[in-house]
N, C-alpha and C positions, 0 to 999 in steps of 0.2 A: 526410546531414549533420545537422548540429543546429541548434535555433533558439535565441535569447536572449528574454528579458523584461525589462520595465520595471523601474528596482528597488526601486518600492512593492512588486511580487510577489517580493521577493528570496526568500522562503523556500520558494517553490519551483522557483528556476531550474534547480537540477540536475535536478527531476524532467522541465519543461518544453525539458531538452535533447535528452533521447532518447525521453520517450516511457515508460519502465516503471520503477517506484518500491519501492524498496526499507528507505529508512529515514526515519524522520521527522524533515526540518533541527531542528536546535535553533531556538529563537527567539531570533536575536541578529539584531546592525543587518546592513545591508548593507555593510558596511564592513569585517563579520565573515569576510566569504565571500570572503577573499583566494585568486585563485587560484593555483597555482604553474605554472610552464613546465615542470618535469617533477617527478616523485613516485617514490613506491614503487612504483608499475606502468604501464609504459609498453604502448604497441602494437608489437609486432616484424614490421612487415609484410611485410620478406622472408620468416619462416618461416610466415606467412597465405599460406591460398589461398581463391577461391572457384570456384561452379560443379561440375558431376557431376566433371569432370575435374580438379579443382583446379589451379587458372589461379592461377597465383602473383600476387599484388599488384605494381602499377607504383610502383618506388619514386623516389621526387624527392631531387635533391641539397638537402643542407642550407645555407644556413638556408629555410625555404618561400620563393617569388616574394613580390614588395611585394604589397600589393592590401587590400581593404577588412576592418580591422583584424584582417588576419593576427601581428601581431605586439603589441596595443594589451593581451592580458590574457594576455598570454605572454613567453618569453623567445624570440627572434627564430629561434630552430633547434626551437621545441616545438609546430612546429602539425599536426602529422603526425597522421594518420589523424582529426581532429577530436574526439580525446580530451583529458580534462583532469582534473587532480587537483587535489581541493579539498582546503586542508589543514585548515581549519575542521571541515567534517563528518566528514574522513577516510573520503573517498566518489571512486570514478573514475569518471566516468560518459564513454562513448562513443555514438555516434548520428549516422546517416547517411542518406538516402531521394535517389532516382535524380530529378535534373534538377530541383532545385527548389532558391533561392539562401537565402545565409546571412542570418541577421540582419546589422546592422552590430557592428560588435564581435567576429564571429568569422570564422575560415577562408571562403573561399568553397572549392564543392567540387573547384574546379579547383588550388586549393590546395596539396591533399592529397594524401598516395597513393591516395585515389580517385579522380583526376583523369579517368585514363583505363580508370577500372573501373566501367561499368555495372551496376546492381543490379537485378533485377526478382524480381518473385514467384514463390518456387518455386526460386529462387537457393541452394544450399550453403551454406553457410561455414564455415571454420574461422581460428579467428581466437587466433593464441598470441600471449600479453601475457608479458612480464619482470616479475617481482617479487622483492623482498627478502625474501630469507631470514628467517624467524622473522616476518615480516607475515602480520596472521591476515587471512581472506578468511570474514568472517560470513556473506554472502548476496549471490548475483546476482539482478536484474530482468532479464527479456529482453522486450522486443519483437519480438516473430520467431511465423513461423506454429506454432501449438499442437498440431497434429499429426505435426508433424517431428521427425526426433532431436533431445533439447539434452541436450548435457551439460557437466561442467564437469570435466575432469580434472587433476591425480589427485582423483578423488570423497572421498577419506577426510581428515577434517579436518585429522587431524594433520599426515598426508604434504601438503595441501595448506599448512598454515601454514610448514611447511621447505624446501618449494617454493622453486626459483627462478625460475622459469615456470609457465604453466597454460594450458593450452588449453581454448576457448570453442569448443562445436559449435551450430549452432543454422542457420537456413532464411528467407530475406529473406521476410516479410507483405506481404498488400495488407492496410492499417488499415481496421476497417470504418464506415462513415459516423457523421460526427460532428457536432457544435457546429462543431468547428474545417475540418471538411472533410476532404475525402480526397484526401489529398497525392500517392498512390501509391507505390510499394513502397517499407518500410523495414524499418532494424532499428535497434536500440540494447539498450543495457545500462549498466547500473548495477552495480560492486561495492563494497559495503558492508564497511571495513574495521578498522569503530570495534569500537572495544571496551565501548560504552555497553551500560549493562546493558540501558535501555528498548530496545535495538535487536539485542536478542542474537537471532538468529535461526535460529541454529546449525547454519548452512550449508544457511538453505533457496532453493528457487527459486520465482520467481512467473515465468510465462509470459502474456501476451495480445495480442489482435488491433485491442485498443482502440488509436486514434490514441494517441500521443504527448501529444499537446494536452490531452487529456482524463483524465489520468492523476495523482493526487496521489499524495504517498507513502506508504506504506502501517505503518500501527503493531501493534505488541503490544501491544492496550488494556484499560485497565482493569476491562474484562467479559471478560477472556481470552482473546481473539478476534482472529487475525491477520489481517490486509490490507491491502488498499489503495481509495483514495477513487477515484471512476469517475464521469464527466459524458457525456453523448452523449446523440445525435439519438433520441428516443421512434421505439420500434418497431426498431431498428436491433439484433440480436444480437451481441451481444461474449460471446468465453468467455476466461476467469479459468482458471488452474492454480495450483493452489498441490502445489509438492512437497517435505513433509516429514522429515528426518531421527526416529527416533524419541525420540532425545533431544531433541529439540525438543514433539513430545507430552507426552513425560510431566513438561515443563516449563511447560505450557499443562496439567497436570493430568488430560490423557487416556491413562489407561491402555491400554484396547481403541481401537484404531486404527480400528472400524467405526463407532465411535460420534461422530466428528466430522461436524458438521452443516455446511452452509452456509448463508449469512445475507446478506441483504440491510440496510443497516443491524444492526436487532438481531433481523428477522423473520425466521425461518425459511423457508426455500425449498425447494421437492422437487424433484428433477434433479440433484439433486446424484451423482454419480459416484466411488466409490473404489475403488479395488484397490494389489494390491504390487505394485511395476515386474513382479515375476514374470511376473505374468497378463495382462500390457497386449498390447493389438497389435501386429505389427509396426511400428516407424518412432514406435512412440510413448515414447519415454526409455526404449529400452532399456539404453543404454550407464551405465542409474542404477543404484546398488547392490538387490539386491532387498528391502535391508530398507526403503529409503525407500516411506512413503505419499505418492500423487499422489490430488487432489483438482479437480474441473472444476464450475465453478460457470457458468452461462450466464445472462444477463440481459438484458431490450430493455423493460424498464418504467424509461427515464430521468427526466434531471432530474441530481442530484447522489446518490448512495451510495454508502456502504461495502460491500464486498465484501469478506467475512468469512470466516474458517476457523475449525471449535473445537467447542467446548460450550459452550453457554450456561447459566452458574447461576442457579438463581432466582434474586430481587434479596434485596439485606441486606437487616436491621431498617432501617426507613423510620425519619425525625425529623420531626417534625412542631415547626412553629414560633411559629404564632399560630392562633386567639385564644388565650387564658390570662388569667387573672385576672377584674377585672372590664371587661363590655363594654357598650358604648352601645345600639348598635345588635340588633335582635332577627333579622337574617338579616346573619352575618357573612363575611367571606371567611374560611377556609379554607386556611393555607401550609404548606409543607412543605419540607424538604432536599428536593434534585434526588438521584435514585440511578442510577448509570452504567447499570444493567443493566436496568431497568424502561423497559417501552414508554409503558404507563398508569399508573394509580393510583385507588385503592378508599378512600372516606371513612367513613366512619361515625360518627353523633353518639350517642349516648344518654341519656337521663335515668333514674339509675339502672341498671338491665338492662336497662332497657325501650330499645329504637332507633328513635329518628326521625327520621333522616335517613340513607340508604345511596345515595351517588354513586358508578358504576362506570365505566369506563373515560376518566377524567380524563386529558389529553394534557397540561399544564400544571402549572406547577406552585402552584396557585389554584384553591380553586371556592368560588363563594358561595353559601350554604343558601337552595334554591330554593324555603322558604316563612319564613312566623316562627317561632322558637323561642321558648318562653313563658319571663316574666321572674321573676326575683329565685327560680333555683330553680338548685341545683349541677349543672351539665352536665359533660359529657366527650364527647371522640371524638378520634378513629385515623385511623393511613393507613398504606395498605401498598405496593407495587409490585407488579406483574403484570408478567411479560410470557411468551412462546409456551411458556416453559420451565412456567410456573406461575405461582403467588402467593409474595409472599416474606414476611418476621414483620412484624407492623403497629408500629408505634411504640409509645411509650410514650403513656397515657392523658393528654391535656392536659385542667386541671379548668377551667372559667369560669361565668361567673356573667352572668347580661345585668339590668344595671340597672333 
């Protein structure tokens, strides 16, 4: 099942319902995030089974039982399978974990067609949803174990946007220890069906093992670099999949498929893992086309990061903002524009050609000259960005003068 949040967190309830993140909310009120009772993709639990054998789902007469607000952000026959459609994000998000109860405001799990459907680790699934015809399907999240089949068929975008169904394969998780704690076995999923450009992700998949709880939504950011945001317990291993179509690379500007990195934040990390489904193990996305690239990033140095897919560009021409002109003081601060792609930042002052002052790995964006500069004589200095990729172009020369 799924949980709710407060709705100071409104912008990220859909990710906090199941647990794996796909698209990043727009920023509007909560007031924005009208749910509906039903959408463009529903859950068809009769043609759902789960388990080796495929145990068909237990399905409940309509409308669901009364009970604690089974019917409060829905229409009174729409609480099935604990799925819901946001028509704001144009996002469904689904999400379920064995014996543990609802928030208020939604399904309890007895509810649902999961009433009488035990889930545990290591669990099957196949799970066919209805959709409208000519509804494009961007990208699913899955919460589900990372070494099990997932796939999403029909895999080909087109046939999946003409689609009137789609079937979701994927293997119930044990989440692994978090901030939020470890609930015991889940799954959930998100599919992303906007047509926003920031959210084009051109039918990829993200897989992980991280709780639900700990899970934000994950963006195409403006250093080119796709993911999603990850909180959890220091020391605790989570692995990350990210699985690529290649229009989706060379949309992200990577031509050679071997050259995508993985990134902590904007830092580079080794362990990183790629191959074409071709070459993958048994049981690992074979059922994926073999053009798509799958990517496994693993991390247990928490806190708050992004979990990143890509190449990293060195950072643009820096802007530098003050001093300029004339200044008072003989050891000034030092500002600059912020640049998305830079970890640090390199200062340097001069007098003439001559350089007297060089600050390197600046975290901020300020540093103040850590002796005097001498007065009433034409100064200059720069700043550039660094980060793992390299050095990027320094700014423009600002002149100033110290009184």
């Amino acid at each position: 099942m799924v949980r709710c949040i407060s709705t100071e967190r409104c912008l990220r309830l859909l990710p906090l319902l199941c647990g794996v993140f796909l698209v990043t909310l727009l920023a509007a009120p909560a007031a924005a995030l009208a749910f509906a009772g039903s959408g463009p993709i529903t859950w068809s639990p009769a043609a759902s089974t789960y388990g080796v054998s495929e145990t068909p789902f237990v399905a409940l007469p309509a409308p669901a039982p009364a009970g604690t607000g089974a019917t409060s952000l829905m229409a009174p026959d729409a609480a099935y399978g604990a799925g819901f459609w946001d028509a704001a994000t144009q996002v469904y998000a689904m999400g379920f974990v064995n014996d543990v109860p609802m928030s208020p405001g939604l399904p309890t799990l007895s509810e649902t067609e999961l009433s009488l459907t035990p889930l545990y680790y290591g669990v099957p699934l196949k799970l066919v949803f209805a959709k409208d015809a000519g509804r494009r399907v961007d990208s699913v999240a899955i919460l589900g174990r990372p070494d099990a089949l997932v796939s999403v068929e029909p895999s080909d975008p087109a046939a999946l946007t003409a689609a009137t169904q789609f079937t979701v394969r994927a293997t119930v998780t044990d989440p692994v220890a978090s901030y939020s704690g470890n609930v015991g076995a889940a799954f959930g999923l998100i599919v992303d069906c906007s047509d926003a450009a920031a959210r084009d992700f051109q039918g990829s998949l993200f897989v992980t093992n991280l709780h639900w709880l700990d899970i934000d939504p994950p963006t195409f950011s403006a250093t080119g670099l796709a993911g999603l945001s990850a909180h959890g317990e220091n020391g605790v291993e989570a692995t990350f999949d990210g699985i690529f179509p290649p229009s989706f690379l060379t949309a992200m500007g990577i031509a050679d498929p071997t050259q995508v990195q993985g990134y902590v934040d904007i830092a580079a990390v080794t362990g990183l893992s790629s191959a074409t489904f071709a070459v993958l193990g048994a049981g690992d996305g074979s059922l994926w086309p073999s053009g798509y690239w799958k990517y496994r990033l693993t991390n247990s140095a928490w806190s708050t990061h992004d979990i990143l897919y890509g190449r990293l560009a060195q950072p643009s021409k820096a802007a530098g903002i003050s001093p300029k002109g004339t200044v008072a003081t003989t050891r000034p601060t030092f500002k600059w524009k912020k640049l998305s792609t830079a970890k640090t930042y390199e200062v340097r002052v001069y007098k003439g050609s001559t350089l007297l002052l060089k600050k390197t790995g600046v975290t901020t964006l300020s540093w103040k000259a850590s002796k005097a500069l001498p007065r009433k004589v034409n100064l200059t200095w720069k700043v550039r960005g660094v980060n793992t990729t390299g050095a990027g172009t320094y700014s423009a020369a600002l002149r100033f003068k110290i009184s």
